[in-house]
Residue frames as qw, qx, qy, qz and C-alpha x, y, z in Angstrom:
[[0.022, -0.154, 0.873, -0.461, 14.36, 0.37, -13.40],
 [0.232, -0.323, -0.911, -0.114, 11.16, -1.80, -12.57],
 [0.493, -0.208, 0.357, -0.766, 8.33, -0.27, -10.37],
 [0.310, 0.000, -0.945, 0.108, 6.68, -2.05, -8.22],
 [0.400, -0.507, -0.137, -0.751, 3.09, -1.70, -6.61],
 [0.313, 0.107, -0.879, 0.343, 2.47, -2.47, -3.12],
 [0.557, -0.393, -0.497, -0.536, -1.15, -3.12, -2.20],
 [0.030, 0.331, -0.693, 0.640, -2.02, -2.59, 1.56],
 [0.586, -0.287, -0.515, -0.556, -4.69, -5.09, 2.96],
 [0.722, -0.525, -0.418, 0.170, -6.35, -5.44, 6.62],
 [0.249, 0.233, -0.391, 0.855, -4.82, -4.11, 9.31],
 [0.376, -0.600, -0.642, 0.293, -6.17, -3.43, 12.71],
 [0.033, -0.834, -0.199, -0.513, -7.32, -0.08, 13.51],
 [0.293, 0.451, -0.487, 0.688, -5.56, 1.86, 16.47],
 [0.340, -0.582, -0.724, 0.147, -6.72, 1.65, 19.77],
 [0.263, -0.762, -0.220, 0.549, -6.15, 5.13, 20.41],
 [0.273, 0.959, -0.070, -0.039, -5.29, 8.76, 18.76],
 [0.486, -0.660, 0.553, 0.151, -2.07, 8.13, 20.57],
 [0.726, -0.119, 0.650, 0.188, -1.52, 5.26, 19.16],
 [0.545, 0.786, 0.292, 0.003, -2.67, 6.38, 15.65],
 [0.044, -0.935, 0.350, 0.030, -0.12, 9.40, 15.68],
 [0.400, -0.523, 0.716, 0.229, 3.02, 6.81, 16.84],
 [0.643, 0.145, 0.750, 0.046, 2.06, 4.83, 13.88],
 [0.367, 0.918, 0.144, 0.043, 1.43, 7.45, 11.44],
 [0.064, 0.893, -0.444, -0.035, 4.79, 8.71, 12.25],
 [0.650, -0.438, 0.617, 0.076, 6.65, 5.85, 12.20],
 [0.697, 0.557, 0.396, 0.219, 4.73, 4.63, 8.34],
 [0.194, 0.975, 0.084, -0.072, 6.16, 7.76, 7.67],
 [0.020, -0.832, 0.509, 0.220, 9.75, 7.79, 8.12],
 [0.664, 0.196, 0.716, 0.089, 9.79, 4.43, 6.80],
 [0.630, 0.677, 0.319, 0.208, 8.28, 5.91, 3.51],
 [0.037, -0.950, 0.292, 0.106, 10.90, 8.81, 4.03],
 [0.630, -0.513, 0.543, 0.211, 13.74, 6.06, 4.13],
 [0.747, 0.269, 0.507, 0.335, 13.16, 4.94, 1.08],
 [0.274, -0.431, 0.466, 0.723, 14.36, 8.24, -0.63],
 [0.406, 0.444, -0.205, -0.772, 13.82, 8.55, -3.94],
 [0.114, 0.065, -0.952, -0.278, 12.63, 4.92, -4.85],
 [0.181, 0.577, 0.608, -0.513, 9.57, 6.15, -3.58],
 [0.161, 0.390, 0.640, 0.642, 7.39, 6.46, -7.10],
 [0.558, -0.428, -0.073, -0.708, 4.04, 7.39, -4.96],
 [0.285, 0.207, -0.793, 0.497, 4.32, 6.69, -1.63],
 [0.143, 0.168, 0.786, -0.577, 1.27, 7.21, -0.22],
 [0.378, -0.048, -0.602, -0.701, -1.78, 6.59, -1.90],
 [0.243, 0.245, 0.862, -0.370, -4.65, 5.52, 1.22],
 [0.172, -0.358, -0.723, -0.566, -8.22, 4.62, -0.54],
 [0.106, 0.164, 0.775, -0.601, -11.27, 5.70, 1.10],
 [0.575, 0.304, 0.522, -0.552, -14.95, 5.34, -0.08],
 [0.119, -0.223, 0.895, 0.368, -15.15, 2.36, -2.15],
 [0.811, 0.291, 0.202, -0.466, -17.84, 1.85, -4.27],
 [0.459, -0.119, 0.850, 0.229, -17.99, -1.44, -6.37],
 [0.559, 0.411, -0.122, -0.710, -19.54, -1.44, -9.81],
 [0.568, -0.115, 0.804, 0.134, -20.60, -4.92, -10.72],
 [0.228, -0.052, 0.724, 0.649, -21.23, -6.53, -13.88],
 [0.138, 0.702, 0.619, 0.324, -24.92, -5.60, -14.30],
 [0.261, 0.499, 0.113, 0.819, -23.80, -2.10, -13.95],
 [0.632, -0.723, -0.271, -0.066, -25.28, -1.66, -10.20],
 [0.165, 0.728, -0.247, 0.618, -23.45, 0.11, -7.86],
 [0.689, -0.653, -0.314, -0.022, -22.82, -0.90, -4.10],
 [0.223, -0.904, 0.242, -0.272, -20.83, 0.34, -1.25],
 [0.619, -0.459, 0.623, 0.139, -17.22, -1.13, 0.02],
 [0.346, 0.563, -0.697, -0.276, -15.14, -3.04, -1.94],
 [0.965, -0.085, -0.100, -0.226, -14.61, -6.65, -2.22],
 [0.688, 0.165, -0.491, 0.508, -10.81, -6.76, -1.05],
 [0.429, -0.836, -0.210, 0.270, -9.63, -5.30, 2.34],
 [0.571, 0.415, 0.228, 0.671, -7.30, -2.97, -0.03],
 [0.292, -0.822, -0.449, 0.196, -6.68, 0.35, 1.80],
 [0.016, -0.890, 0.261, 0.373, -3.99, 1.87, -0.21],
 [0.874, 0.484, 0.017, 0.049, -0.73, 1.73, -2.32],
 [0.290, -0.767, 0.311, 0.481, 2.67, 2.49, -3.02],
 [0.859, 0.428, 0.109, 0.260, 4.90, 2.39, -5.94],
 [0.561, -0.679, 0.348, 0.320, 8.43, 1.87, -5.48],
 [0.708, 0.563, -0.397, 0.155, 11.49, 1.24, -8.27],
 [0.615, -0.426, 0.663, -0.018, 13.67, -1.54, -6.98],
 [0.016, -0.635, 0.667, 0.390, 16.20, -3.49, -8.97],
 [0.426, -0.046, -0.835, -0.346, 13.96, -6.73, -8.89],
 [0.628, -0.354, -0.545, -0.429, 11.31, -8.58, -7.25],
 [0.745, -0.141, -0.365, 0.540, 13.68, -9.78, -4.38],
 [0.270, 0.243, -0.075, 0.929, 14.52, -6.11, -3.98],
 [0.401, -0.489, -0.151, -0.760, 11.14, -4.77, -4.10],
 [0.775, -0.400, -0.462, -0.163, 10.24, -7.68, -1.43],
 [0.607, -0.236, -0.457, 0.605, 12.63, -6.51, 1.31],
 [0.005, -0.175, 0.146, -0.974, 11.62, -3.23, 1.28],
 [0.711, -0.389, -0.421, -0.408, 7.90, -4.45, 1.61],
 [0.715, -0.249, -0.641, 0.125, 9.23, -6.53, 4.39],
 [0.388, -0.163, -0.494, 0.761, 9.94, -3.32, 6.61],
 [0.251, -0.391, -0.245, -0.851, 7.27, -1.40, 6.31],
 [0.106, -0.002, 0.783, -0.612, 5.29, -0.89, 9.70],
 [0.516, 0.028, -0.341, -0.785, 2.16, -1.84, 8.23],
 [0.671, 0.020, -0.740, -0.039, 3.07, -5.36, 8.94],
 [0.314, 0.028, -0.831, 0.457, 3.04, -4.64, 12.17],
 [0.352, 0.029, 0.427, -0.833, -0.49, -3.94, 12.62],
 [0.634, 0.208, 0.729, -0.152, -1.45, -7.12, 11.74],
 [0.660, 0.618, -0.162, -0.395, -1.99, -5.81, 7.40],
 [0.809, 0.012, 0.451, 0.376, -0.38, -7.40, 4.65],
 [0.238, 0.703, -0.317, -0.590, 1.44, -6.17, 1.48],
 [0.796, 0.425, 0.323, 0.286, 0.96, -7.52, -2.04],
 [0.100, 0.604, -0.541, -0.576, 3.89, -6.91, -4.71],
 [0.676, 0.574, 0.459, 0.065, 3.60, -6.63, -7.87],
 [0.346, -0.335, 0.394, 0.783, 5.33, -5.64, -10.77],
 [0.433, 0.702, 0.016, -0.564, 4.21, -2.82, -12.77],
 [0.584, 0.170, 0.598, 0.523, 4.37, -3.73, -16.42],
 [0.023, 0.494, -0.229, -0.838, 4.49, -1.01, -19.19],
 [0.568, 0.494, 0.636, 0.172, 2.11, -0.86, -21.80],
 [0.383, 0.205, 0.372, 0.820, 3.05, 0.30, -25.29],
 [0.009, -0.739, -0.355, -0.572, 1.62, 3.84, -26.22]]
């Protein structure tokens, strides 16, 4: 079955713990719904360093990229409706998909 990577970007920080918590637990049974089509389900990033091309080194990234999943879903279409419930969206983030491709070896 495909996998599928879903790239979390932006999103508005909580105004509260409170809030944090009801949101945390909500991403959560969300990623619980999905069951076992959940590859790696949670995967948050957190000090980003950037290495550019003269081999320098700086702090943060250049996307607003703050995490991942990877899901197996029957197709693109498939993978994109599960994307489309995820409460991420509703703090203002987005989600790229993408389909994993296998390389040989």
């Amino acid at each position: 079955m495909p996998q599928y990577c879903m790239t979390y970007l932006g999103g508005e920080e909580p105004s509260s713990p409170e809030e944090g918590q009801k949101h945390f637990a909500k991403y959560m049974a969300w990623l619980s719904s999905l069951g076992d089509s959940a590859v790696s389900p949670a995967n948050p990033l957190k000090d980003t360093r950037t290495v550019n091309p003269d081999g320098s080194v700086t702090s943060g990234g250049k996307s607003t990229m703050s995490g991942f999943t990877i899901i197996e879903a029957d197709s693109m279409e498939s993978a994109l409706s599960i994307a489309k419930d995820c409460p991420f969206l509703e703090v203002g983030g987005s989600l790229e998909v993408s389909e994993l491709i296998k390389m040989p070896g």
